[in-house]
Residue, then its C-alpha position, 0 to 999 in steps of 0.5 A: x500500500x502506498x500514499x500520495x498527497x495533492x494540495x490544492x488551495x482556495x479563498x472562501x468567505x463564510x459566516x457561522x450561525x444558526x438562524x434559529x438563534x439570537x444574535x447574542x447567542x451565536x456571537x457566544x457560540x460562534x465568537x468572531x466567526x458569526x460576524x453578519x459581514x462574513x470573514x474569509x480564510x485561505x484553505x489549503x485542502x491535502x487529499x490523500x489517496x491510498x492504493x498499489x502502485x500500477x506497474x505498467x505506469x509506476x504511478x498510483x494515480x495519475x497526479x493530473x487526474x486528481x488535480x482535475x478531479x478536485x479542481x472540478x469537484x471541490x476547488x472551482x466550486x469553492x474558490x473566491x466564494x461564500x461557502x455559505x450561500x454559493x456552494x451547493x454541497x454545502x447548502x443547508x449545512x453548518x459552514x465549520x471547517x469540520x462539515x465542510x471536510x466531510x462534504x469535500x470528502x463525499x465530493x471526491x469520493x466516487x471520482x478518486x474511487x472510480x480511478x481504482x484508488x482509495x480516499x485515505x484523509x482530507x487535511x482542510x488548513x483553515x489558518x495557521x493553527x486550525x486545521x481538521x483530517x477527515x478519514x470517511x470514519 
């Protein structure tokens, strides 16, 4: 078994809350994160896959194809947008960085998957010092 990691980036704005709550109650919550003006943050996304090595190419994965497949899926989707309001696999959902990893991985899955690879963790870098790893657990 082997692993091989992309990283990609993205600029999205979101805002944490929950309408059924007062302000005052998300600002306790939430903190600055509730902002009514948003705020945004510079992701880096590390999705790594697992698999065996193809003899005929010695790659796992053509590293091209899991760059379009975030890209195209996940990325393209998600870059220089409110995650809140523009990304349809976030609709309705709370825009944590820890929802959010989930629904990139779910996102993935069925593309890497289709490539005879399998999604090992999603490591989302919200900042400096927060990051979340989803494993599909």
């Amino acid at each position: 078994m082997i692993y091989i990691t992309r990283r990609e980036r993205f600029n999205a704005a979101h805002k944490l809350f929950r309408e059924d709550w007062s302000d005052e109650k998300n600002l306790e919550v939430f903190g600055k994160c509730s902002n009514p003006n948003w705020h945004g943050h510079n992701y880096d996304l590390f999705v790594t896959v697992k698999g065996e090595i193809n003899p005929q190419t010695g790659f796992l994965i053509d590293l091209r194809a899991l760059k379009e497949i975030i890209q195209t899926h996940v990325t393209n989707k998600l870059d220089h947008r409110n995650i809140n309001m523009d990304v349809d696999f976030m609709k309705d959902k709370m825009a944590s960085t820890e929802v959010l990893a989930v629904e990139i991985y779910n996102q993935l899955k069925p593309h890497i998957e289709a490539h005879g690879v399998k999604i090992h963790k999603i490591k989302l870098v919200e900042t400096e010092n927060n990051f979340v790893e989803y494993r599909g657990e």
